[in-house]
LOTORLO-77259 format. One line per 10 residues: their letters; for each residue z, y, x of N, C-alpha, C. Coordinates in steps of 0.001 Angstrom, whole numbers, m for minus. Example, Ala and Ser with C-alpha at 12.3 -4.5 7.8 and 13.67 -1.06 7.14 Angstrom:
// residues 2
AS = 7800/m5690/13190/7800/m4500/12300/7800/m3300/13200  7080/m2250/12850/7140/m1060/13670/7870/30/12900
// end
This chain:
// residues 87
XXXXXXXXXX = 1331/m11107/49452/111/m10690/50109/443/m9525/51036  m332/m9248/52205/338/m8292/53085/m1172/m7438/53662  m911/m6625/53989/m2548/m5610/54376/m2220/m5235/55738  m3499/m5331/56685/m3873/m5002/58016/m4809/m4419/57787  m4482/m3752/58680/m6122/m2772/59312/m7042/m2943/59634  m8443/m2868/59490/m9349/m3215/60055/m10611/m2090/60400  m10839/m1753/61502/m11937/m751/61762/m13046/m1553/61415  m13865/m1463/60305/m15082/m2090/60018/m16277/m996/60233  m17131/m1082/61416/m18608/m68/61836/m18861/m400/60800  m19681/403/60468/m20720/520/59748/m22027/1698/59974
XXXXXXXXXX = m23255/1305/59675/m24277/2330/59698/m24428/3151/58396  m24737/4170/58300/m25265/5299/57499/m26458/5408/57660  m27514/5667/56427/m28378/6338/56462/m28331/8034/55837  m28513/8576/56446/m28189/10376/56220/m29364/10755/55828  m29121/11863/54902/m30313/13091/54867/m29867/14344/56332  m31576/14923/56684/m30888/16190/57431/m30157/17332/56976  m29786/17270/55237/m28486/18396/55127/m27737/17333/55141  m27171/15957/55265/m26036/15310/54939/m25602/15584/56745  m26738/15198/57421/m26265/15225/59187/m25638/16604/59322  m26632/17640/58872/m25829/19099/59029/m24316/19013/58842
XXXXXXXXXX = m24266/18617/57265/m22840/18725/56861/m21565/18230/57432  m22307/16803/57961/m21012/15877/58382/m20888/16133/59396  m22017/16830/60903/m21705/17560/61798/m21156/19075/61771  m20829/19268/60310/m20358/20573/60666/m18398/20749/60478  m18001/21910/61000/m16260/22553/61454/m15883/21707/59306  m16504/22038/58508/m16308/21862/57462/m15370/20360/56852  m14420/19855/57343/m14483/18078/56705/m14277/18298/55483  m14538/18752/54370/m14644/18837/53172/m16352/18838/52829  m16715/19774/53579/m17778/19416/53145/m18327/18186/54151  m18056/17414/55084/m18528/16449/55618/m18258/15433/54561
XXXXXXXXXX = m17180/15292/54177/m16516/13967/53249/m17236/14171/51847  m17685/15092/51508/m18939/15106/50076/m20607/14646/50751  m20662/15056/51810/m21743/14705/52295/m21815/12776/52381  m21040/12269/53210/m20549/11218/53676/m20303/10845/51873  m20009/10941/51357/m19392/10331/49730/m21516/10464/49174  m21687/11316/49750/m23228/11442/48749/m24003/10209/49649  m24437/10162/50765/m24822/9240/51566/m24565/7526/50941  m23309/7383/50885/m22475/6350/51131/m22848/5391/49357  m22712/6598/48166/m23281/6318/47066/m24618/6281/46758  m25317/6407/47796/m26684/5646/47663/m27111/4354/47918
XXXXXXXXXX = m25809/3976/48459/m26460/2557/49085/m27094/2170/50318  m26965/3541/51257/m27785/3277/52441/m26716/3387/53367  m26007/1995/53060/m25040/1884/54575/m25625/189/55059  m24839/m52/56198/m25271/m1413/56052/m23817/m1659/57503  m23202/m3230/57233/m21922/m3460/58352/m22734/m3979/59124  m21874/m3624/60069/m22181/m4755/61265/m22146/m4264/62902  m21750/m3033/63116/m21477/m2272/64158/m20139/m2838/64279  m19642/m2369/65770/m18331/m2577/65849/m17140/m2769/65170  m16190/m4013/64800/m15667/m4220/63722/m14333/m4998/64428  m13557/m4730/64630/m11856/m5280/64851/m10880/m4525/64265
XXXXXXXXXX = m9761/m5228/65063/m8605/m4906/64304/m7706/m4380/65606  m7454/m3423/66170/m6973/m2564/67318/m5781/m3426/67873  m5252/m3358/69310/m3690/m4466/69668/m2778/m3626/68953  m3223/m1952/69087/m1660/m1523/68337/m1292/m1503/67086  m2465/m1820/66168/m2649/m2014/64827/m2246/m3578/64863  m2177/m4263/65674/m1465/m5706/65232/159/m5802/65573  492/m5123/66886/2136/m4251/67230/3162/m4009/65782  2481/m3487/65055/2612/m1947/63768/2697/m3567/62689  2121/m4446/62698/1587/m5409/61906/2823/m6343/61572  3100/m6583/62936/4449/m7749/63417/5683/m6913/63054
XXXXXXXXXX = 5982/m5844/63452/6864/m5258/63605/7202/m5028/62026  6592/m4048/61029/6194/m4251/59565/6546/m5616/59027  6337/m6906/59556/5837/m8449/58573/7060/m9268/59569  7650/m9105/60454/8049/m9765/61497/7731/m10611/62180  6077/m10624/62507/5531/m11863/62945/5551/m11430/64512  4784/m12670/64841/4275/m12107/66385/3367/m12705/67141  2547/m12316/66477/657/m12710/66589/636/m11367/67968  m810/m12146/69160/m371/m11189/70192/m1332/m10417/69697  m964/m8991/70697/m1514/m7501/70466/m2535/m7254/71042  m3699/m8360/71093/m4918/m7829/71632/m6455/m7756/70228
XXXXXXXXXX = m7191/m6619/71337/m7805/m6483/69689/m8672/m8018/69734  m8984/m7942/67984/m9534/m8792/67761/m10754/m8618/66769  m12132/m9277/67607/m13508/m8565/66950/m14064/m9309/65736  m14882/m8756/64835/m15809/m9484/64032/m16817/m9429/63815  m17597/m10223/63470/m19572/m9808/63108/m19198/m9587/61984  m18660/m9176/61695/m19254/m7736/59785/m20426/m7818/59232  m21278/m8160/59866/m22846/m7844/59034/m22590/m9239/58554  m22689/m10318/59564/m22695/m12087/58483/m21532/m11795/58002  m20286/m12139/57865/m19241/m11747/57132/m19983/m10837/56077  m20718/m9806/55592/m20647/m9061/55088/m21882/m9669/53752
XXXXXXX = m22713/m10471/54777/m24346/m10679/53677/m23595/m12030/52979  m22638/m13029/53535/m21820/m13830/52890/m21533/m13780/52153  m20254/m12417/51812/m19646/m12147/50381/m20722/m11377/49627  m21497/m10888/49763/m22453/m10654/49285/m23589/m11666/48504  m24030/m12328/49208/m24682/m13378/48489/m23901/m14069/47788  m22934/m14264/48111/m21783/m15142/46715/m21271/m14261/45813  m21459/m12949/45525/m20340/m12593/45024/m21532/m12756/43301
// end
């Protein structure tokens, strides 16, 4: 089995101290904020979702394949309510 990268968007729903936090100099306290958010359940996929050309470069080079290096997109949200409803 072999692992790639994938930038999967996703939405947040925030409180206004979670926005404070995660907009603030702090990433410690952004990443507790973002961890408190995230364990509520109020995210949802489906924003921008691929896999970068240089993250497939890094991929081949790693696996020795040679799949080409352009990005490649996904709908995340169906992909996402899919494994979801089956799981």
């Amino acid at each position: 089995m072999r692992t790639i990268q994938i930038r999967l968007g996703v939405g947040v729903e925030i409180t206004e101290d979670e926005e404070k936090a995660i907009f603030s100099s702090d990433s410690s306290e952004a990443g507790a904020a973002l961890k408190s958010a995230l364990s509520r359940g109020g995210w949802k996929a489906g924003w921008d979702s691929y896999i970068p050309g240089p993250w497939i470069d890094e991929f081949n080079r790693e696996n020795g394949t040679d799949y080409p290096a352009e990005d490649i997109g996904f709908d995340v949200g169906n992909i996402f309510q899919e494994v979801l409803k089956n799981a």
